[in-house]
VMD Tcl script that builds the backbone (N, CA, C; Angstrom):
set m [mol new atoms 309]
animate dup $m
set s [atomselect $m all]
$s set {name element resname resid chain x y z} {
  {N N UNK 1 A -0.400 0.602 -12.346}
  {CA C UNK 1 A 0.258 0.594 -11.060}
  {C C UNK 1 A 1.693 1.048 -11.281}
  {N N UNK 2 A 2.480 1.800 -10.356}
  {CA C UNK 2 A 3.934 2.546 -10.786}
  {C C UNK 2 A 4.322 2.130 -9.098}
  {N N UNK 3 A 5.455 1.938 -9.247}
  {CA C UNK 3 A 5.945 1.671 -7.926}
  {C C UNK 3 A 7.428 1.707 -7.953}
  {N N UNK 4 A 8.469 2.449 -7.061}
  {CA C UNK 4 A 9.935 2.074 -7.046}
  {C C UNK 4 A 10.114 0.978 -6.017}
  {N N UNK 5 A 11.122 0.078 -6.513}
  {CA C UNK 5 A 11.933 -0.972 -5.640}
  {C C UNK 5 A 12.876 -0.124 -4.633}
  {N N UNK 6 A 13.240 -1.264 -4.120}
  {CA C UNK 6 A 14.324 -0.509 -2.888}
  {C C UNK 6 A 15.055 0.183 -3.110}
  {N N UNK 7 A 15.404 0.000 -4.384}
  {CA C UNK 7 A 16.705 0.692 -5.067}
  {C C UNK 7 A 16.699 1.684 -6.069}
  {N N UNK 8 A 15.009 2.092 -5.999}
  {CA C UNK 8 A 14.587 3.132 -6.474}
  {C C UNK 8 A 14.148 2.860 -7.837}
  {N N UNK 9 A 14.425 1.831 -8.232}
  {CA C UNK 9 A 13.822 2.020 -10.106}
  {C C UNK 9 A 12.543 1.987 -10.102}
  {N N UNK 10 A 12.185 2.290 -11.504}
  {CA C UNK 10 A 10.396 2.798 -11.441}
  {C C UNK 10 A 9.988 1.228 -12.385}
  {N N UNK 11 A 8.820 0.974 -11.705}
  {CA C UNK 11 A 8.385 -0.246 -12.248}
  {C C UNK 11 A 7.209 0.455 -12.721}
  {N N UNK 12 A 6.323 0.081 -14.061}
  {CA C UNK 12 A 4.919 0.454 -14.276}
  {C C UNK 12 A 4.378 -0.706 -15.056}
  {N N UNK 13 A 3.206 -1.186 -14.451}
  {CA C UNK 13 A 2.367 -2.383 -14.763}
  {C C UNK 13 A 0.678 -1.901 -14.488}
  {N N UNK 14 A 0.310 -2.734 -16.096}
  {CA C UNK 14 A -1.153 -2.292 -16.202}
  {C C UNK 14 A -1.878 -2.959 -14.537}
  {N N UNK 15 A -2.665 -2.298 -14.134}
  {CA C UNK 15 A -3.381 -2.965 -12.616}
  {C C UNK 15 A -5.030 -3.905 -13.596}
  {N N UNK 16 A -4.127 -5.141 -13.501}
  {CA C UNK 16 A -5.387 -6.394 -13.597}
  {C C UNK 16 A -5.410 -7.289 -12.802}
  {N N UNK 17 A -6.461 -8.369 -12.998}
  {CA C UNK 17 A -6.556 -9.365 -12.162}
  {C C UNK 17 A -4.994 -10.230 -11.750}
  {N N UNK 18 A -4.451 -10.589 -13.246}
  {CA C UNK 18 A -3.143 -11.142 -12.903}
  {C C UNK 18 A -2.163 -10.812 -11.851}
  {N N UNK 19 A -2.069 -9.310 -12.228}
  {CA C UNK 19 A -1.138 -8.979 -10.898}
  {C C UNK 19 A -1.722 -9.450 -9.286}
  {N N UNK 20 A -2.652 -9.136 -9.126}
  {CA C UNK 20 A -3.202 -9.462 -7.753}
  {C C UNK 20 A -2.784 -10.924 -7.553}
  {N N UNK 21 A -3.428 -11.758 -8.502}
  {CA C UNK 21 A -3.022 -13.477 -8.480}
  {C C UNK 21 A -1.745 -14.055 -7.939}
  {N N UNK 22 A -0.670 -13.053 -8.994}
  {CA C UNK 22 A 0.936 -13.399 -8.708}
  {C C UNK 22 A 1.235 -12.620 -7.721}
  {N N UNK 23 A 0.914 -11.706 -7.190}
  {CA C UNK 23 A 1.261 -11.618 -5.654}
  {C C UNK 23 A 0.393 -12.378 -4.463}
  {N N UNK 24 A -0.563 -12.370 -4.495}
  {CA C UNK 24 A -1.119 -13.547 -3.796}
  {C C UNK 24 A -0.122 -14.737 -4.084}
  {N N UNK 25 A 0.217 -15.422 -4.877}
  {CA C UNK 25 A 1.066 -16.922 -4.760}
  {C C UNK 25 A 2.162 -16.579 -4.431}
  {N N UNK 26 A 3.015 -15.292 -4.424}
  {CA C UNK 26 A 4.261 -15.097 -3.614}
  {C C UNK 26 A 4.310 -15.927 -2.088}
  {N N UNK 27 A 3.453 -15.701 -1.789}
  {CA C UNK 27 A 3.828 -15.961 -0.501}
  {C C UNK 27 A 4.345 -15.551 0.835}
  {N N UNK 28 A 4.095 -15.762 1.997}
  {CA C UNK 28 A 5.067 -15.411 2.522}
  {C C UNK 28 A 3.839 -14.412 3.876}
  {N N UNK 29 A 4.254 -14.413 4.655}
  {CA C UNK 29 A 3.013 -13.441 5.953}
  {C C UNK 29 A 3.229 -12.078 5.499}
  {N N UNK 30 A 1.806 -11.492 5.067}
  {CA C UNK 30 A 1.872 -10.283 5.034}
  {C C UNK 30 A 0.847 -8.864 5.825}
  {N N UNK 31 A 1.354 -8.397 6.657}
  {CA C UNK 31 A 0.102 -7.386 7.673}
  {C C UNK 31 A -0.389 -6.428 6.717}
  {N N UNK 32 A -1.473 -6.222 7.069}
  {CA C UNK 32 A -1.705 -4.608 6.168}
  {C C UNK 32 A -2.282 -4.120 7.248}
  {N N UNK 33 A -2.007 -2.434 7.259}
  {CA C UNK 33 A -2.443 -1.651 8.293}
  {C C UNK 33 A -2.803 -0.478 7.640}
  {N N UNK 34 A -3.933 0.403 7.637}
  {CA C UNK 34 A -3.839 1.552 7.497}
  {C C UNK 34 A -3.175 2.634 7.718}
  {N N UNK 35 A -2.768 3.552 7.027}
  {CA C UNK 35 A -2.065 4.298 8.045}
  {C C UNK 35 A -2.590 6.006 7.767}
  {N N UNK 36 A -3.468 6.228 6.401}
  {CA C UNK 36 A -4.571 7.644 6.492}
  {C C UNK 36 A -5.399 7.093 5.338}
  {N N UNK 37 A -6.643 7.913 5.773}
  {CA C UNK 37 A -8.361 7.800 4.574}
  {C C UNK 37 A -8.099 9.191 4.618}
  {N N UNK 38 A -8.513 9.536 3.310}
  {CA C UNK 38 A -9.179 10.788 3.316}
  {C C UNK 38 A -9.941 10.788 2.116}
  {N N UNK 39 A -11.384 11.132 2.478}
  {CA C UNK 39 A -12.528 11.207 1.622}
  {C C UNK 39 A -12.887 12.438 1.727}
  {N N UNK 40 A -14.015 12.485 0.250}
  {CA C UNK 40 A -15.002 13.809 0.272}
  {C C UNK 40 A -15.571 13.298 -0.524}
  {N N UNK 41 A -16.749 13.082 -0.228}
  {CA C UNK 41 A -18.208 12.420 -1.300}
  {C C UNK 41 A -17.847 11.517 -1.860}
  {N N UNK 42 A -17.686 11.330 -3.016}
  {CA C UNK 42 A -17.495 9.974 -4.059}
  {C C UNK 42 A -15.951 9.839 -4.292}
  {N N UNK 43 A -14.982 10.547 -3.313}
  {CA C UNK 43 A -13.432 10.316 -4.376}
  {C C UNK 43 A -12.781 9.672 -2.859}
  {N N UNK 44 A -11.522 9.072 -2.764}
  {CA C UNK 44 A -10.749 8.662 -1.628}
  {C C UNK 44 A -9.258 8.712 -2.008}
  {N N UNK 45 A -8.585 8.546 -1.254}
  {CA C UNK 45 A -7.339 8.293 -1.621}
  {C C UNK 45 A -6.734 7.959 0.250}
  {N N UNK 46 A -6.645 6.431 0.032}
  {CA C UNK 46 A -6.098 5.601 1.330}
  {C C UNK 46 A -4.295 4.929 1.125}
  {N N UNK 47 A -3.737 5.458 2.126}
  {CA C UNK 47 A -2.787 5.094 2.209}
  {C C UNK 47 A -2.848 3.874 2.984}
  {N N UNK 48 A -1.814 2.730 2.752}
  {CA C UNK 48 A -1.454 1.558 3.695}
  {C C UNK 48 A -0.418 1.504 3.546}
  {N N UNK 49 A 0.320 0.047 4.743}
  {CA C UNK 49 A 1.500 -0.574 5.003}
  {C C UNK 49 A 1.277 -1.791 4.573}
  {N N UNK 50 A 1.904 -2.284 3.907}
  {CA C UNK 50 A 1.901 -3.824 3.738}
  {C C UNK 50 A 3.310 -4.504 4.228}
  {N N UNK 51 A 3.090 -4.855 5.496}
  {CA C UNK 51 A 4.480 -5.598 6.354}
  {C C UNK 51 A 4.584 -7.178 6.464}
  {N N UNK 52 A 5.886 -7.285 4.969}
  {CA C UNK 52 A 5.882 -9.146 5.302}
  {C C UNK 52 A 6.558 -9.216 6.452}
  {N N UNK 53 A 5.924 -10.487 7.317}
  {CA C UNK 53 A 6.194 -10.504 8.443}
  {C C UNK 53 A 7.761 -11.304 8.371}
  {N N UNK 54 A 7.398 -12.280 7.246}
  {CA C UNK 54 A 8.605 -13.461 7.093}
  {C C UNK 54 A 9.980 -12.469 6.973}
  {N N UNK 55 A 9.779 -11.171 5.860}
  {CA C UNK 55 A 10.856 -10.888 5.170}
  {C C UNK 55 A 10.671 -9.444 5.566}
  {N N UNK 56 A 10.661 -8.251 6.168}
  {CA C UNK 56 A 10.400 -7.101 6.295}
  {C C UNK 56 A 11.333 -6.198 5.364}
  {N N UNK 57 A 12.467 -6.811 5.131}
  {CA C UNK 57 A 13.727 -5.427 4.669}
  {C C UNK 57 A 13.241 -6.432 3.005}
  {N N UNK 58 A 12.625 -6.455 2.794}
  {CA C UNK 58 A 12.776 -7.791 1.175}
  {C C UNK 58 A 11.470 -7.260 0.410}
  {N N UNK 59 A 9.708 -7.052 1.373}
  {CA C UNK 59 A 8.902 -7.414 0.498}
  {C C UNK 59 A 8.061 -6.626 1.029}
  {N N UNK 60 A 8.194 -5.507 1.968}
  {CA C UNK 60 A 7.312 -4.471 3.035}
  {C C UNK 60 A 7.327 -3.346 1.803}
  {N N UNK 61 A 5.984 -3.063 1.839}
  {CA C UNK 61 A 5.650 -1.354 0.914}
  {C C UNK 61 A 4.707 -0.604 1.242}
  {N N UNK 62 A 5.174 0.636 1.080}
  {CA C UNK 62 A 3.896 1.684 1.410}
  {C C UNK 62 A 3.134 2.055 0.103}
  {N N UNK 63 A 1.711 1.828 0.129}
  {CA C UNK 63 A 0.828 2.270 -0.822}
  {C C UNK 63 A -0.206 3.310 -1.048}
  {N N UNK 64 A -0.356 4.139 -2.095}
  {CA C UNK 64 A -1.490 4.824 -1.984}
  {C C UNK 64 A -2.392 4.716 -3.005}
  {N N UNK 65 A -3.565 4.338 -2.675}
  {CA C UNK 65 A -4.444 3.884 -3.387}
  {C C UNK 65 A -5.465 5.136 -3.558}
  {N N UNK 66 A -6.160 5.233 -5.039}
  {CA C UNK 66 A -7.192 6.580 -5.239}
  {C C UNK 66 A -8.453 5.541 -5.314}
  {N N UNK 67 A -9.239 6.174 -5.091}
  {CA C UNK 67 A -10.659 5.197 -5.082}
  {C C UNK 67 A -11.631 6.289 -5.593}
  {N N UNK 68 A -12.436 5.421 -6.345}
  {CA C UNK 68 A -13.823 6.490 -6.547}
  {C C UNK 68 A -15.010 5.534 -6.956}
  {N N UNK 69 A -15.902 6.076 -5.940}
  {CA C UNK 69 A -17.261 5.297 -5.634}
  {C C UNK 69 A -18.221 5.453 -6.955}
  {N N UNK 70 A -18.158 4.531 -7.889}
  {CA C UNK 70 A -19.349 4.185 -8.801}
  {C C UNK 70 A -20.534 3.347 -8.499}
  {N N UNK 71 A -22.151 4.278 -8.784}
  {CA C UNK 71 A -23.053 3.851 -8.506}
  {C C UNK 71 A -23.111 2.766 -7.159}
  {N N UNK 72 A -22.457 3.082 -6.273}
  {CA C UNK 72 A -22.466 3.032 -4.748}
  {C C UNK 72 A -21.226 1.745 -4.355}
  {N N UNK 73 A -20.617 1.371 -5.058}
  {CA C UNK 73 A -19.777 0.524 -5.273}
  {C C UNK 73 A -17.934 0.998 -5.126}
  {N N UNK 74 A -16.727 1.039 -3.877}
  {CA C UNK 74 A -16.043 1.736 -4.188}
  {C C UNK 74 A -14.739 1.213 -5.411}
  {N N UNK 75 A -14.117 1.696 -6.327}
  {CA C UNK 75 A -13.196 1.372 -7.337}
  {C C UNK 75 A -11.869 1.888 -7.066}
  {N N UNK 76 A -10.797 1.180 -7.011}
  {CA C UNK 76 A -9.216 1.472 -7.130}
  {C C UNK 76 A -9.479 2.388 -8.331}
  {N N UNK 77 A -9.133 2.957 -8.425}
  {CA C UNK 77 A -8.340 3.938 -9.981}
  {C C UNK 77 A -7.344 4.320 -10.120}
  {N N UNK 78 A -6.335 3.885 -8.979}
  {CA C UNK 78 A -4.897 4.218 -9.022}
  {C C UNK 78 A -4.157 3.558 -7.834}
  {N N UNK 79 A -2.880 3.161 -8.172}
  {CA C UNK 79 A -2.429 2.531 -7.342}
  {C C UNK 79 A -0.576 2.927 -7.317}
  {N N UNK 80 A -0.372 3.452 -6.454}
  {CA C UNK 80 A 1.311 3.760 -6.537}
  {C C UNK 80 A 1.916 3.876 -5.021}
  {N N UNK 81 A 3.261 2.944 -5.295}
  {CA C UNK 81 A 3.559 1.985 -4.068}
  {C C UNK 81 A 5.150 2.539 -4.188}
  {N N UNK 82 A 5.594 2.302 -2.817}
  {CA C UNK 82 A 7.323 2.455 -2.662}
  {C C UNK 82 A 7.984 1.063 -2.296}
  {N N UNK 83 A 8.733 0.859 -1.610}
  {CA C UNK 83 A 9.198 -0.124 -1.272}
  {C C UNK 83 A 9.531 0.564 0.604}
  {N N UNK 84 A 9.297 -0.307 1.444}
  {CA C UNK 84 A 9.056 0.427 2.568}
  {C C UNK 84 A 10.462 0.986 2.626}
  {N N UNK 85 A 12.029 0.370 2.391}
  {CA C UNK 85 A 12.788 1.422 2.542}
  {C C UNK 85 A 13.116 2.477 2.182}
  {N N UNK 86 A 12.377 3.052 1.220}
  {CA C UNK 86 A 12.267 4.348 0.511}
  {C C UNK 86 A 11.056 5.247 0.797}
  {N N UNK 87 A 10.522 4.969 2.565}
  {CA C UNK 87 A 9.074 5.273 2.444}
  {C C UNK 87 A 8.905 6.160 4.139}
  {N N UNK 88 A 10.203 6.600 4.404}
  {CA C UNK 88 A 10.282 6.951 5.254}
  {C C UNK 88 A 9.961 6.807 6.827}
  {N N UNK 89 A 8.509 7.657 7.522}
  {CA C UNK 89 A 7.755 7.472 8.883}
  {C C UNK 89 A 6.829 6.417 8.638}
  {N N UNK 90 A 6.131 6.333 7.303}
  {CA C UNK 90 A 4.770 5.949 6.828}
  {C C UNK 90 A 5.603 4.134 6.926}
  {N N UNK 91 A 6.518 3.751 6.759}
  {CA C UNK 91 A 7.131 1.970 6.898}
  {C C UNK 91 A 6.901 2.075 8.201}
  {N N UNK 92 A 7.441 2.761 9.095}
  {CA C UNK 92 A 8.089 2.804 10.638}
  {C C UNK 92 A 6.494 1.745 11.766}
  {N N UNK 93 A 6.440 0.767 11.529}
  {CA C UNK 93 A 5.396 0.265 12.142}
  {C C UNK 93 A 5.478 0.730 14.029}
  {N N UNK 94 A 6.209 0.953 14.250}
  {CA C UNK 94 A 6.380 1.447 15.621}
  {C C UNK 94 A 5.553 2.982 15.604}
  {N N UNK 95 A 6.015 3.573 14.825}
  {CA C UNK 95 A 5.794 4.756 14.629}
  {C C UNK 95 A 3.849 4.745 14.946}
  {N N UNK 96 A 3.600 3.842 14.014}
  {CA C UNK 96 A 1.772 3.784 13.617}
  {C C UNK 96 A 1.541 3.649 15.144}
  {N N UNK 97 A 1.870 2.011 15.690}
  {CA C UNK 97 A 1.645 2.233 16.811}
  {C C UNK 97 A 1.904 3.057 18.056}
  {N N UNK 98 A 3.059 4.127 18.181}
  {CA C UNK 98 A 2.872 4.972 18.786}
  {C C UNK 98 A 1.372 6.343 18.803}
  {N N UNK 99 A 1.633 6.461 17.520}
  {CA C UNK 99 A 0.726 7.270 16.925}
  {C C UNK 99 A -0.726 7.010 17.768}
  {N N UNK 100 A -1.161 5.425 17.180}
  {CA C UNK 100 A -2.272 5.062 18.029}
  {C C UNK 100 A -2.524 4.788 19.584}
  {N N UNK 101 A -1.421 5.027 20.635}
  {CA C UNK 101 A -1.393 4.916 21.408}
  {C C UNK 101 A -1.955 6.025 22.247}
  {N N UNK 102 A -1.617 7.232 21.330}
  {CA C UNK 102 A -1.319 8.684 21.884}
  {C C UNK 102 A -3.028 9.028 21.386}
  {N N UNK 103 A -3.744 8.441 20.653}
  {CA C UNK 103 A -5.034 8.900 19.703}
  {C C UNK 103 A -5.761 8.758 21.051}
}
mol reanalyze $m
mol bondsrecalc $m
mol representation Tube
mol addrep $m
């Protein structure tokens, strides 16, 4: 997993169970929203928002996740995240919902 903080430094951490754990016990309300899929047969690559509700300018990030479907099952294989203030339209939760308004 590679991800910059707000302040831009590059973080890189192997993606295991642990990490998931210690962000789960952070805490704190967090939304996730889609915001694009794009597939073709067995490969993906999905972007999301993850908006803490408690803390928005502190713990909000945009992610893009690669996926690829083994023996019918789908798998993360990559994971690289911003910090939503470094993440431009794709943070802008207004934005999504405009977007979907207009769909």
């Amino acid at each position: 997993m590679f991800y910059t903080d707000k302040d831009g430094g590059l973080h890189i951490h192997p993606l295991e169970d642990s990490v998931f754990a210690r962000f789960a016990a952070e805490g704190g309300k967090v939304n996730g929203r889609i915001v694009s899929v794009t597939q073709t047969g067995d490969v993906a690559s999905v972007v999301l928002g993850f908006d803490d509700v408690s803390e928005p300018a502190l713990s909000s990030w945009v992610d893009f996740h690669t996926l690829l479907r083994i023996n019918g099952v789908w798998k993360i294989t990559n994971k690289t995240a911003t910090h939503a203030t470094r993440a431009a339209w794709a943070a802008d939760r207004n934005v999504q919902a405009e977007e979907a308004t207009l769909a």
